[in-house]
N, CA, C and O of each residue as an XYZ file, in Angstrom:
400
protein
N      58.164    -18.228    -14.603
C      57.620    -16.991    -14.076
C      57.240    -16.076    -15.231
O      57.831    -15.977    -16.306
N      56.119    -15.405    -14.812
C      55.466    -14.575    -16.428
C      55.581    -13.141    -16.074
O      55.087    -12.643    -15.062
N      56.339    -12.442    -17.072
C      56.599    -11.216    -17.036
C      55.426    -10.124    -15.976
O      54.272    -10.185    -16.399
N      55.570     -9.389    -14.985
C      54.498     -8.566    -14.938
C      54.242     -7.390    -15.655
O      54.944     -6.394    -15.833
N      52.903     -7.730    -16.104
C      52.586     -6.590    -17.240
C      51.462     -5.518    -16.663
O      50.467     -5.982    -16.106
N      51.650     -3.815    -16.821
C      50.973     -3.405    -16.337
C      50.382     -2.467    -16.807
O      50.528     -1.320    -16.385
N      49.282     -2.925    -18.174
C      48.714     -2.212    -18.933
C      47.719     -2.590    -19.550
O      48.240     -3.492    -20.206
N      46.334     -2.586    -19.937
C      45.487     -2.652    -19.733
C      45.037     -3.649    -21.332
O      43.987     -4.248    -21.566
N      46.706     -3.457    -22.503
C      46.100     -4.551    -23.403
C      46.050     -5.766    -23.087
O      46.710     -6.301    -22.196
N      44.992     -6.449    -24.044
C      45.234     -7.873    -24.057
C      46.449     -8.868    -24.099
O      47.047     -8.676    -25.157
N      47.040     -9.847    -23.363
C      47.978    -10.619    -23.312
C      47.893    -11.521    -23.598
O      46.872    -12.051    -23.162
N      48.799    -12.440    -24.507
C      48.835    -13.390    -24.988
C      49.216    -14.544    -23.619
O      49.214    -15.762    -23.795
N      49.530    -13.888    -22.274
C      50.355    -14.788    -21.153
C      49.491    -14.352    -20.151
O      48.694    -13.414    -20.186
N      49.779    -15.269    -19.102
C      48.524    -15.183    -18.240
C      48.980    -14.851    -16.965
O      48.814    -15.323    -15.840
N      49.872    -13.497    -17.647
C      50.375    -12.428    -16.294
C      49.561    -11.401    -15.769
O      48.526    -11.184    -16.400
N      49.780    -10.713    -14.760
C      48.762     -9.899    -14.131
C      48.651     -8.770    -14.690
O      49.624     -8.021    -14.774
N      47.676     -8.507    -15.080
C      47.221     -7.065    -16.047
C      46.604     -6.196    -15.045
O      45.720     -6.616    -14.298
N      47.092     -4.872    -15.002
C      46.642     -3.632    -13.917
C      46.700     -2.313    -14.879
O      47.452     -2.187    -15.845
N      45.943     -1.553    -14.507
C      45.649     -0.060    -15.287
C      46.698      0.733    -14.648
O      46.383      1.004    -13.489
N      47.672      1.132    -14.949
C      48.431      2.529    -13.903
C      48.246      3.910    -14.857
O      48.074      3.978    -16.074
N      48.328      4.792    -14.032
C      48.975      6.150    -14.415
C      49.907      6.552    -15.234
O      50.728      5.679    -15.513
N      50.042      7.438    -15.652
C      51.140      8.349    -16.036
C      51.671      9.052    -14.566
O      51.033      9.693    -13.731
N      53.244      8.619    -14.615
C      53.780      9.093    -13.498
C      55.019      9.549    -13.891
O      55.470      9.133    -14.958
N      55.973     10.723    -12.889
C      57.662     10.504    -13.080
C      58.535      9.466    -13.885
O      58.234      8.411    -13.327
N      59.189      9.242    -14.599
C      59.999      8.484    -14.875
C      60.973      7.695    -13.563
O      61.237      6.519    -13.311
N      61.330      9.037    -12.906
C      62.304      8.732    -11.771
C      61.617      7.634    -10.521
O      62.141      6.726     -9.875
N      60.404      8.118    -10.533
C      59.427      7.299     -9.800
C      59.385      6.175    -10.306
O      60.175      5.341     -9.864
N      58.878      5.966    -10.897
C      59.213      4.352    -11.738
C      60.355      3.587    -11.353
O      60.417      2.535    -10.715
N      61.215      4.274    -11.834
C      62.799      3.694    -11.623
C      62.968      3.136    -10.085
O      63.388      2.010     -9.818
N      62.486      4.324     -8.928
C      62.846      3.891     -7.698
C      62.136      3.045     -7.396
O      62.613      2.230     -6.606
N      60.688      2.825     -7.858
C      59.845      1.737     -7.250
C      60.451      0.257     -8.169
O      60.824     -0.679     -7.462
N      60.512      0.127     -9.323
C      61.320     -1.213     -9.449
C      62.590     -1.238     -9.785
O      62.987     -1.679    -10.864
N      63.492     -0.659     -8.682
C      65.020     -0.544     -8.909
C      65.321     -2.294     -8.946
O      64.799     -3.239     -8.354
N      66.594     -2.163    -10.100
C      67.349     -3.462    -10.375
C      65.855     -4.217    -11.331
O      65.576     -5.400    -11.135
N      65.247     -3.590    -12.054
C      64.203     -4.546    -13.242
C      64.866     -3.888    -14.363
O      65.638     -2.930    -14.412
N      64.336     -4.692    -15.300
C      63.783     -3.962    -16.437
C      62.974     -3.271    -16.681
O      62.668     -3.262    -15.489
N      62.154     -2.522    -17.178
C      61.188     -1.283    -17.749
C      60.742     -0.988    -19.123
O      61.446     -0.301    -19.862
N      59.617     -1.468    -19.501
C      59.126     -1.302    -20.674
C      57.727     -0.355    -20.222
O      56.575     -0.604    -19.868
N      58.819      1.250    -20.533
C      57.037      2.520    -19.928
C      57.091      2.878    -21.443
O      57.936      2.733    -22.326
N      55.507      3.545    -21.358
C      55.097      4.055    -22.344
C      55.339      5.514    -22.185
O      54.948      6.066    -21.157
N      55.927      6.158    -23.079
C      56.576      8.089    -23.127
C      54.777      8.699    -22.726
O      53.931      8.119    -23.408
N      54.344      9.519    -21.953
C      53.204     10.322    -21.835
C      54.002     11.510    -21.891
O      53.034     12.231    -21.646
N      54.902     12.294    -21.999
C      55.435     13.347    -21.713
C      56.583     13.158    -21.876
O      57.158     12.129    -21.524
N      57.263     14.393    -22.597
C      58.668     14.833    -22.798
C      59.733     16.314    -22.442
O      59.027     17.317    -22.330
N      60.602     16.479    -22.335
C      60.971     17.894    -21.724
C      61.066     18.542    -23.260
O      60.845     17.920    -24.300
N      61.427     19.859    -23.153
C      61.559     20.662    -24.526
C      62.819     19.877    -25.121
O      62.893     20.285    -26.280
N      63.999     18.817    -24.875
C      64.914     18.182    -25.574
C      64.506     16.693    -26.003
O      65.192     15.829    -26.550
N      63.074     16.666    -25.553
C      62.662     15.501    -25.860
C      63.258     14.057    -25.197
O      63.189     12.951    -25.732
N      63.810     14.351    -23.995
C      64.183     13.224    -23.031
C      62.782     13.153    -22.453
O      62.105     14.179    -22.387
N      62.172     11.608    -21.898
C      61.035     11.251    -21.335
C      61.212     11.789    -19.565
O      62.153     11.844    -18.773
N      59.846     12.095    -19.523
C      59.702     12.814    -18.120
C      58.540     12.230    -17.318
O      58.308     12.492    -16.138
N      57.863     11.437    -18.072
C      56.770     10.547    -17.780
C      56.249      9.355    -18.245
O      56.518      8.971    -19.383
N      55.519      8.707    -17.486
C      55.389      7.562    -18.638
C      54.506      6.634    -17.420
O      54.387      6.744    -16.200
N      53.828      5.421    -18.731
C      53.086      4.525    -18.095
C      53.843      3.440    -17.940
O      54.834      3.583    -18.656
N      53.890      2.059    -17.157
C      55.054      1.083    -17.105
C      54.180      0.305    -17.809
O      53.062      0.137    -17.322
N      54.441     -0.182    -18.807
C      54.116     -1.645    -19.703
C      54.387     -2.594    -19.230
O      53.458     -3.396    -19.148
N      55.799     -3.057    -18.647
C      55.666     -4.047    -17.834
C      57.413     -3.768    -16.997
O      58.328     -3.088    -17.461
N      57.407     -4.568    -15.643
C      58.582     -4.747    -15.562
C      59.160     -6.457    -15.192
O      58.477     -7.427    -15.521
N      59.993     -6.545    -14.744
C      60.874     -7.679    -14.374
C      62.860     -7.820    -14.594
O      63.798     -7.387    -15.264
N      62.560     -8.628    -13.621
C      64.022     -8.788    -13.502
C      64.944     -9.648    -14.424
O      66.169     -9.682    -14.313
N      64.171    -10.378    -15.399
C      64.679    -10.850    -16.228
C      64.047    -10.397    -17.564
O      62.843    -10.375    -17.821
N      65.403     -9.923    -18.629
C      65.172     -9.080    -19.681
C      64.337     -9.439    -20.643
O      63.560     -8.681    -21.224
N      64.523    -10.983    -20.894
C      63.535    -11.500    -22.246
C      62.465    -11.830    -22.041
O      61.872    -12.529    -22.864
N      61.820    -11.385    -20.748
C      60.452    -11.875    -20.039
C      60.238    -10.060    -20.290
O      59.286     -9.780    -21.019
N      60.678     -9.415    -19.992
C      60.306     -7.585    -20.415
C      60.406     -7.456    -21.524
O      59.704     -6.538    -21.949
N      61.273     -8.227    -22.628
C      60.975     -7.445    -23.854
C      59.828     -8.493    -24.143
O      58.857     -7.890    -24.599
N      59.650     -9.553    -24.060
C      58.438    -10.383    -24.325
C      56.964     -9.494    -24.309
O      56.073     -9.305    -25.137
N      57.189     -9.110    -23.062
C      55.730     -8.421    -22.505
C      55.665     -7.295    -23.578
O      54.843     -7.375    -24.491
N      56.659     -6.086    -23.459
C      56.835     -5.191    -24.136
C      56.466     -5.344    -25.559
O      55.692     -4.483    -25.978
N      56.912     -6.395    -26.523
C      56.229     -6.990    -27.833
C      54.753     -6.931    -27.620
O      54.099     -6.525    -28.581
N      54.274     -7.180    -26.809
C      52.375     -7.188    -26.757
C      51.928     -6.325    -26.566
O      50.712     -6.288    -26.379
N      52.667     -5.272    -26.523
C      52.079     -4.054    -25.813
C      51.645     -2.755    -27.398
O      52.608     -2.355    -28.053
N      50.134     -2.248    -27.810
C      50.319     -1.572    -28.613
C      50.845     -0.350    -28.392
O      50.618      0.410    -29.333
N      51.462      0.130    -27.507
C      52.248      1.605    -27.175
C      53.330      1.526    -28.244
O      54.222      0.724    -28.522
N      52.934      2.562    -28.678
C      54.188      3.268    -29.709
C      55.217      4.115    -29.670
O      56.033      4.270    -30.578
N      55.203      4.694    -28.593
C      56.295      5.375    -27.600
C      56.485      5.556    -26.596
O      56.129      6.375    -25.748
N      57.611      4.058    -26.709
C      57.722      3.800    -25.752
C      59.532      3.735    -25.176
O      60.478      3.744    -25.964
N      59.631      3.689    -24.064
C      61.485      3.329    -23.721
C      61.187      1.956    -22.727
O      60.236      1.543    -22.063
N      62.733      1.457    -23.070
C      63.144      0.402    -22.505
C      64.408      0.719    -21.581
O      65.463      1.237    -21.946
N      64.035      0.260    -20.211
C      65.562      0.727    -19.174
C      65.842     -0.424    -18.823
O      65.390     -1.509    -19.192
N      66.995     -0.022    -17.725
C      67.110     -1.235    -16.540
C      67.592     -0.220    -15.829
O      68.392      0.686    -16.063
N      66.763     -0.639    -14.649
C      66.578      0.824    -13.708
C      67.403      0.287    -12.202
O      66.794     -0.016    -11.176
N      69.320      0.252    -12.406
C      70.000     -0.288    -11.763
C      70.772      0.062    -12.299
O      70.564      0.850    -13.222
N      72.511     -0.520    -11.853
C      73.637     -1.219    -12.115
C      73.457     -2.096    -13.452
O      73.745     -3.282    -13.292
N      73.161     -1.840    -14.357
C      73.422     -2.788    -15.697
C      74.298     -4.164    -15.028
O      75.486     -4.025    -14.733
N      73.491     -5.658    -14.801
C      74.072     -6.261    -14.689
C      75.307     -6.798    -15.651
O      75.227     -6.538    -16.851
N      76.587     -7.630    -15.099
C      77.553     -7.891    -15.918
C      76.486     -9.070    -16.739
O      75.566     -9.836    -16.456
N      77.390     -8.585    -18.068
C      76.819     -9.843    -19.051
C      76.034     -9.429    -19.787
O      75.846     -9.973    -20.875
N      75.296     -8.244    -19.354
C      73.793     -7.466    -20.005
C      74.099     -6.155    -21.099
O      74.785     -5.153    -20.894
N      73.616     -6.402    -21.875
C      73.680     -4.789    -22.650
C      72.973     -4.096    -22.412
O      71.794     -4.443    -22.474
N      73.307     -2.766    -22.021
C      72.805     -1.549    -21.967
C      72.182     -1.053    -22.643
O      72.860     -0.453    -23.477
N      70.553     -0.880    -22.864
C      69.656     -0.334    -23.681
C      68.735      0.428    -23.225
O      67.887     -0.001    -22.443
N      68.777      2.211    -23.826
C      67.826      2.894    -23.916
C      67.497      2.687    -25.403
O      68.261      2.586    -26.363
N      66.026      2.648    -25.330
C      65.279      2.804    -26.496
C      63.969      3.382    -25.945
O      63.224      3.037    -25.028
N      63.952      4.641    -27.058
C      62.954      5.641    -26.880
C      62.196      6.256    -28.232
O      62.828      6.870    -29.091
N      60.916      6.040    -28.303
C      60.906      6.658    -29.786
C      59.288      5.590    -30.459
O      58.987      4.499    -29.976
N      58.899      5.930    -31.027
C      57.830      5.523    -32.153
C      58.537      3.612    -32.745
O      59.484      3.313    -33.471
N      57.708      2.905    -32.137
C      58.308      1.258    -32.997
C      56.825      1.380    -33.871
O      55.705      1.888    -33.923
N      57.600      0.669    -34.364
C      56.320     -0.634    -35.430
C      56.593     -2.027    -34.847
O      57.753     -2.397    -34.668
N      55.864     -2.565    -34.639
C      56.329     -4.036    -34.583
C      55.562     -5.099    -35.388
O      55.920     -6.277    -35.354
């Protein structure tokens, strides 16, 4: 199964590519509760926690989201899991400017 990716770069995988918005964060979260989340930051509050964002990709399995997330040229970007942190899984926010 190939990560779904939902952003408009080129993919090296021949998952479904869709243009979205800048939306809520929280919105995001509720529409793919229990995935992973690789959004791109469009907006921040004055403490600089994300308040918006585009979804790069999601899925329910993590190394298929950070996979996608690697292809993606967004540079600020966060990584969730927008659930119960399954057992077994590490817990990762990452938010902020990458290089890759």
């Amino acid at each position: 199964m190939q990560p779904k990716l939902l952003s408009p770069f080129k993919s090296k995988s021949s998952a479904t590519q869709v243009t979205g918005g800048s939306e809520p964060i929280a919105a995001i979260e509720a529409r793919y509760r229990d995935e992973w989340l690789a959004i791109e930051v469009t907006a921040t509050d004055r403490r600089g926690d994300a308040t918006r964002g585009i979804v790069i990709a999601h899925d329910k399995d993590h190394d298929r989201a950070v996979e996608a997330l690697m292809q993606s040229p967004a540079k600020d970007v966060m990584f969730i899991y927008s659930g119960d942190i399954p057992i077994g899984a590490d817990g990762v926010l990452l938010h902020g400017h990458i290089s890759l």
